[in-house]
C-alpha positions as CSV (number, residue, x, y, z in Angstrom):
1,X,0.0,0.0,0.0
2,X,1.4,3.5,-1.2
3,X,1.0,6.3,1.9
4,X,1.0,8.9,-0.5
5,X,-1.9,7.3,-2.7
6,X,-4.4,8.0,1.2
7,X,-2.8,11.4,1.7
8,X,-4.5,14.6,0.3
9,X,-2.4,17.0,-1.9
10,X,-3.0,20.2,-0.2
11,X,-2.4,23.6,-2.3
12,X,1.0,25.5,-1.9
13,X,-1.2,28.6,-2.6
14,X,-4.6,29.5,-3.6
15,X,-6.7,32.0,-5.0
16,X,-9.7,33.4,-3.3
17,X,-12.2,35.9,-5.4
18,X,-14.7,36.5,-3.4
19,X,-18.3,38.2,-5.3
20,X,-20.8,41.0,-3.6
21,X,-23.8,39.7,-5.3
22,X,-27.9,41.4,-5.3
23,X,-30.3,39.3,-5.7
24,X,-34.2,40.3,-6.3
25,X,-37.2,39.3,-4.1
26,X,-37.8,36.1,-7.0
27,X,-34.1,34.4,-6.1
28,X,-33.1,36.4,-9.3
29,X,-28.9,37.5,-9.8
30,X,-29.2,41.5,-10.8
31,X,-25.9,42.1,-12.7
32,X,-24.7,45.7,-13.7
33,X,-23.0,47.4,-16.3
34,X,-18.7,47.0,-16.2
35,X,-16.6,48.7,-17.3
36,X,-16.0,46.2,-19.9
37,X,-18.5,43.6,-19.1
38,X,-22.4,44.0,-19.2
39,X,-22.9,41.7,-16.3
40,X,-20.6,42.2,-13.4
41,X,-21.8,41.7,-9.8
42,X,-22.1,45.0,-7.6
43,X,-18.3,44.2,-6.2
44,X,-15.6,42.0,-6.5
45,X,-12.0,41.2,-5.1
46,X,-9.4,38.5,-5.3
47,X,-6.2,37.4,-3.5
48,X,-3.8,35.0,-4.2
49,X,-3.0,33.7,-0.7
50,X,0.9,33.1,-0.5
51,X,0.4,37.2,-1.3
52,X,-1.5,37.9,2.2
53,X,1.4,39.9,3.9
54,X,-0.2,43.1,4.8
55,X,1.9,46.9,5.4
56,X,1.1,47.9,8.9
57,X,1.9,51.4,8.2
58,X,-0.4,51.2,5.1
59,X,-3.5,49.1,6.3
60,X,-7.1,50.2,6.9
61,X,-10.0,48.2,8.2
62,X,-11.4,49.0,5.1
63,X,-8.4,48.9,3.0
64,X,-5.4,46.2,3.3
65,X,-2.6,46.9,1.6
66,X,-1.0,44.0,0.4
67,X,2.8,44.8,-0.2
68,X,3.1,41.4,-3.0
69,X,6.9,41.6,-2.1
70,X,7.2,38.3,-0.6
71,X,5.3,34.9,-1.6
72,X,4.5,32.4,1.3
73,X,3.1,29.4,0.7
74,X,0.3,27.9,2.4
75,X,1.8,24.6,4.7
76,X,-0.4,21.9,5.1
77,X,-2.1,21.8,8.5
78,X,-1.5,25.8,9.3
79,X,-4.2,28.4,9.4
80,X,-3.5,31.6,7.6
81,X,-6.1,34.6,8.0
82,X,-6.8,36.3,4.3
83,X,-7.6,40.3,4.9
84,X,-9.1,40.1,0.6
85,X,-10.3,43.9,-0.3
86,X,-13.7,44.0,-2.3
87,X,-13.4,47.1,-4.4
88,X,-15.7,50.0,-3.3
89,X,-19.1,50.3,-4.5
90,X,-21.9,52.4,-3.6
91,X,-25.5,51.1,-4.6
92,X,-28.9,51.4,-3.1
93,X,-30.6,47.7,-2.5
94,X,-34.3,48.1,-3.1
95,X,-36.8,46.8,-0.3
96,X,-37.1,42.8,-0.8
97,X,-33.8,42.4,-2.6
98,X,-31.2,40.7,-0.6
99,X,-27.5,40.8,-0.9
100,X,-24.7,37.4,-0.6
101,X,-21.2,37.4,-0.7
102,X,-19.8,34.8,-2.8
103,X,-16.5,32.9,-2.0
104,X,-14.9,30.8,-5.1
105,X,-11.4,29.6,-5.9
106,X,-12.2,31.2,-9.8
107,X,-13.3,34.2,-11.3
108,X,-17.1,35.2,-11.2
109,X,-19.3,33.4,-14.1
110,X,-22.3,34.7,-15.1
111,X,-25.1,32.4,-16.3
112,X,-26.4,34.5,-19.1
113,X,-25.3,35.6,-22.6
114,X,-21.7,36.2,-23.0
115,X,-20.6,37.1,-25.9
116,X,-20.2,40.5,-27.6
117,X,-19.0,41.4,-31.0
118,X,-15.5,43.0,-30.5
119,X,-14.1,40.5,-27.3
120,X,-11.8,37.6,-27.8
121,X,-13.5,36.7,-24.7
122,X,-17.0,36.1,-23.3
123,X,-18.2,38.4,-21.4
124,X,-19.2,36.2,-17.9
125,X,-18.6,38.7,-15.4
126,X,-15.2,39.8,-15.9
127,X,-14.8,41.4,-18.7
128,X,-10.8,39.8,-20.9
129,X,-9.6,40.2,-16.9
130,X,-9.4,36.7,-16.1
131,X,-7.2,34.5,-13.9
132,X,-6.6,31.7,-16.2
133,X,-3.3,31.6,-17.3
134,X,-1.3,28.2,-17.5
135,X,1.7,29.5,-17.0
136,X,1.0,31.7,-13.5
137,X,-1.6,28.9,-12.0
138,X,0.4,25.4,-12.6
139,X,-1.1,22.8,-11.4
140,X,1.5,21.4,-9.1
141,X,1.2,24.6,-7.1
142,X,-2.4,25.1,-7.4
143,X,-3.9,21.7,-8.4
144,X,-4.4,20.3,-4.5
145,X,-7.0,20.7,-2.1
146,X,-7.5,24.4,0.0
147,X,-10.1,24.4,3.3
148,X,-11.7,27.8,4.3
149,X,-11.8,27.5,8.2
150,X,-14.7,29.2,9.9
151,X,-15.8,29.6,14.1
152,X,-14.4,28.0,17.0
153,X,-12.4,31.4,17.4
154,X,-11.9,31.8,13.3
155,X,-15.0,34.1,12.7
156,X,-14.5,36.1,9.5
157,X,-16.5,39.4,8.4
158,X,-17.5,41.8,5.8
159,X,-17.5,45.4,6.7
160,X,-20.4,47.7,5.0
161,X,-20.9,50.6,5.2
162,X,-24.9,51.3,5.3
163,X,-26.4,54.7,5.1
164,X,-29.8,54.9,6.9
165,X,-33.0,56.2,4.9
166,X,-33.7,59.4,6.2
């Protein structure tokens, strides 16, 4: 019997994009107007984990500031904490919509149509900026298993700002 056959191969880094999604009262994804895609979700923001490293003098609650000088790899068995920005956003969310955030290890998809005349690429959400290059995602860096750890003293949150009516 091979050992490594029963052991899982766990990611030397990952990327998280995590999606601020509106949903109307019928279940319904509403999808905006990109800048170069037709149906991007209200916000979005990604992080490639061995890139978590944060400047103290730089961060904000709102804000971190990733410096990207220094990869560290995720090590099987250790818990890393991911501060990912979600670009800013200002939107009013009529009565009876609701609002989810979305946590994937790819770029948002939408489920509509995707294509547009003068892009290489569909149009799913993105707009031509996707994370899919061979070259910077191999597989023997990427291609293992990543768990997301959440309670028992691991809570994570989304700050939001939220005006009142008046």
């Amino acid at each position: 019997m091979c050992k490594a056959s029963e052991e899982k191969l766990h990611s030397a880094d990952a990327y998280l994009f995590l999606m601020f999604r509106v949903f109307d009262p019928s279940g319904e994804e509403v999808v905006f107007q990109g800048a170069l895609d037709p149906h991007t979700p209200v916000a979005q923001g990604w992080l490639r984990a061995s890139h978590r490293w944060l400047d103290p003098a730089r961060f904000r609650p709102y804000r971190p500031y990733h410096t990207h000088v220094e990869a560290q790899p995720l090590v099987p068995g250790e818990v890393f904490e991911l501060d990912i920005e979600i670009w800013p956003t200002s939107i009013v969310i009529p009565a009876g919509y609701s609002y989810r955030l979305t946590v994937r290890g790819n770029d948002y998809e939408y489920n509509g149509p995707t294509t547009l005349s003068n892009m290489n690429n569909p149009m799913k959400g993105c707009g031509p900026f996707v994370h899919d290059e061979p070259l910077d995602r191999p597989p023997d860096v990427f291609g293992g298993e990543t768990t997301l750890h959440f309670g028992g003293g691991l809570e994570s949150h989304l700050l939001l700002s939220i005006i009142p009516r008046k």
